[in-house]
Each structure stands twice: as structure tokens, then as C-alpha cells.
N, C-alpha and C positions, 0 to 999 in steps of 0.2 A: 650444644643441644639445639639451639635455635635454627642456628644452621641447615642441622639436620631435617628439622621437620618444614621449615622453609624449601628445602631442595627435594624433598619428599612430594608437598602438594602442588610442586613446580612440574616434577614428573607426572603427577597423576593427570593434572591436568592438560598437558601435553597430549597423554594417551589416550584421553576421551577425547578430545581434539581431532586427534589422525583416525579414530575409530568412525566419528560424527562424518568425516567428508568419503571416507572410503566406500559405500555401499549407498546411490544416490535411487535406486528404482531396487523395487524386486515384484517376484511374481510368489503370491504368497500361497494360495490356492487355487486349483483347477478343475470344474464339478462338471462331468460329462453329464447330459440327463436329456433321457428321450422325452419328448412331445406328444403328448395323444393328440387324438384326431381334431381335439377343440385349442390346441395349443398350447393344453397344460403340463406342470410336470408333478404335479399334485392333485390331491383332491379335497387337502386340509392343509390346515399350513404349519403342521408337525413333522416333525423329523421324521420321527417314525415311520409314521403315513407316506412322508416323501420317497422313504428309502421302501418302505411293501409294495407302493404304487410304481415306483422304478422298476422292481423284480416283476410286477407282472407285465410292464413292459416290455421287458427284456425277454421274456416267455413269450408273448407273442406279438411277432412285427407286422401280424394286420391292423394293430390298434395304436400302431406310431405315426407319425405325421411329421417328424423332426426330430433332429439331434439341436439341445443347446449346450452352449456349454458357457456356467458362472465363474469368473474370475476374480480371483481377491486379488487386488493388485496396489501398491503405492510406490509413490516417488517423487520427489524433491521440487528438482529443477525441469517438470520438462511443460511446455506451453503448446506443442501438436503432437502429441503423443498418439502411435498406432496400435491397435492391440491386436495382433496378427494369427489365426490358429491354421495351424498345417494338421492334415486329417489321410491317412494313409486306414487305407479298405480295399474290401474285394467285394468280386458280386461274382460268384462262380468261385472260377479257377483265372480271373481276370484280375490285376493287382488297378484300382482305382486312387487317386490323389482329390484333394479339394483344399482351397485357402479362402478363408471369411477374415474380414480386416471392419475394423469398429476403430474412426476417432477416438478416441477418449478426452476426458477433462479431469484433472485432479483435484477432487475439491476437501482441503482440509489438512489437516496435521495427521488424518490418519490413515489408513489404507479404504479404496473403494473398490465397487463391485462394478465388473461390466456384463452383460450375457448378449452373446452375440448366437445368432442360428443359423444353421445348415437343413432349408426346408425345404417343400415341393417338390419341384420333377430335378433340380438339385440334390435335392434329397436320395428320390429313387434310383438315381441314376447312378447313387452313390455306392451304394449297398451295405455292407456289415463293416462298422468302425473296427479297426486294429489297432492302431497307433497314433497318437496326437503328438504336438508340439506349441507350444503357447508363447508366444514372442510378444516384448514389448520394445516397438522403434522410438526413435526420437530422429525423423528425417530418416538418414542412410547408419545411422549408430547402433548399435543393438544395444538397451538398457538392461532387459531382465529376461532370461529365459528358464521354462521348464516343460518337462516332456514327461510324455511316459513311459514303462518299462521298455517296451516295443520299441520304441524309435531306434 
């Protein structure tokens, strides 16, 4: 009997083990959100509000000034970590591309937020976002990626 339960929390422990080293970065959430003309992506700092004020953005792109976009992100091991987004758009009938890259710093046991932007004559140039992809480097390594439908 003793045996048993000795070789039992021998296993378990093992399995958190291999579980804890397996998954060192992820990319947890990815918040696309236009920019009006003053830089905001709000006009209170509710949800709500966030998400009504997004749709009338979205309705009309004379009152946008930028795309941001917020990332929930964490990871273990990494000390120059790049937080890279790939941005696929048209302006027309013209298929357009953009890359915005943000250092990061990891600070804590728990996951952080980075918001990096795509603004000004970058912006314009740009036209109507389709497709994103959100990468996180460590050097030439890929740690964590996520994209959206589109991609």
C-alpha cells in the first residue's frame, strides 16, 4: 500500500514537472482598436464604452488617426524579447503589408500588456486592416504566436 501511493505522487509529480518546462512564452490576447484623432481608443475607461466607442470608429474612418493594437503576453525565460505584428490590408483593389516591432520586458510571475501602433502617414498609407499576426521573438527563435482568422 505504501508503495502504491509513494509511486503514485512520484508520478504526479513528474507530470507537473514536464508540464511546468513545456510552454515557456505565450501570446495570450490580441486587442486590435482604432485611435481617434486625439489618440484615444476610449472616452471612459469601461468596457463598454471601449467597445460603443470602437464601433463608431469603425463606422467612420474620418475620425481614426490609428490602429493600436494591446497584447496580453507572458514568458519565463526571455531577457530581449521582440513583440512583432504583421498587418495585411488593402486600400482599393491594392493588397498593402505593415510590421510594428516593440522590445518588450517581462516583468513578474504574471502575464503583461504591450500596445504598440500603426499611426500617421503609416497609417494612411495603410488602408483597411484584414489580417494580423502577433509574434513573439527571443533573438531569431519564435516563442509565441497568434494570428487571426484571415491570416
Amino acid at each position: 500500500m505504501r508503495t502504491t501511493v509513494v509511486t503514485l505522487i512520484a508520478c504526479l509529480l513528474l507530470g507537473f514537472a514536464s508540464n511546468l518546462s513545456a510552454a515557456t512564452a505565450r501570446i495570450v490576447k490580441v486587442l486590435p482598436q482604432f485611435t481617434d484623432l486625439q489618440g484615444r481608443v476610449a472616452l471612459n475607461p469601461s468596457l463598454y464604452e471601449r467597445d460603443a466607442y470602437q464601433a463608431l470608429l469603425r463606422s467612420s474612418p474620418e475620425k481614426r488617426s490609428g490602429l493600436q493594437f494591446a497584447v496580453q503576453w507572458g514568458s519565463r525565460d526571455t531577457t530581449r524579447a521582440v513583440l512583432r505584428i504583421e498587418l495585411r490590408g488593402n486600400r482599393g483593389k491594392l493588397g498593402t503589408k505593415a510590421t510594428i516591432e516593440s522590445p518588450v520586458k517581462y516583468r513578474g510571475m504574471f502575464t503583461s500588456w504591450t500596445k504598440v501602433s500603426l499611426s500617421g502617414d503609416a497609417y494612411r498609407n495603410f488602408g483597411e486592416l484584414s489580417a494580423w499576426r502577433a509574434t513573439l521573438w527571443d533573438g531569431d527563435n519564435l516563442l509565441a504566436e497568434q494570428k487571426s482568422f484571415l491570416w
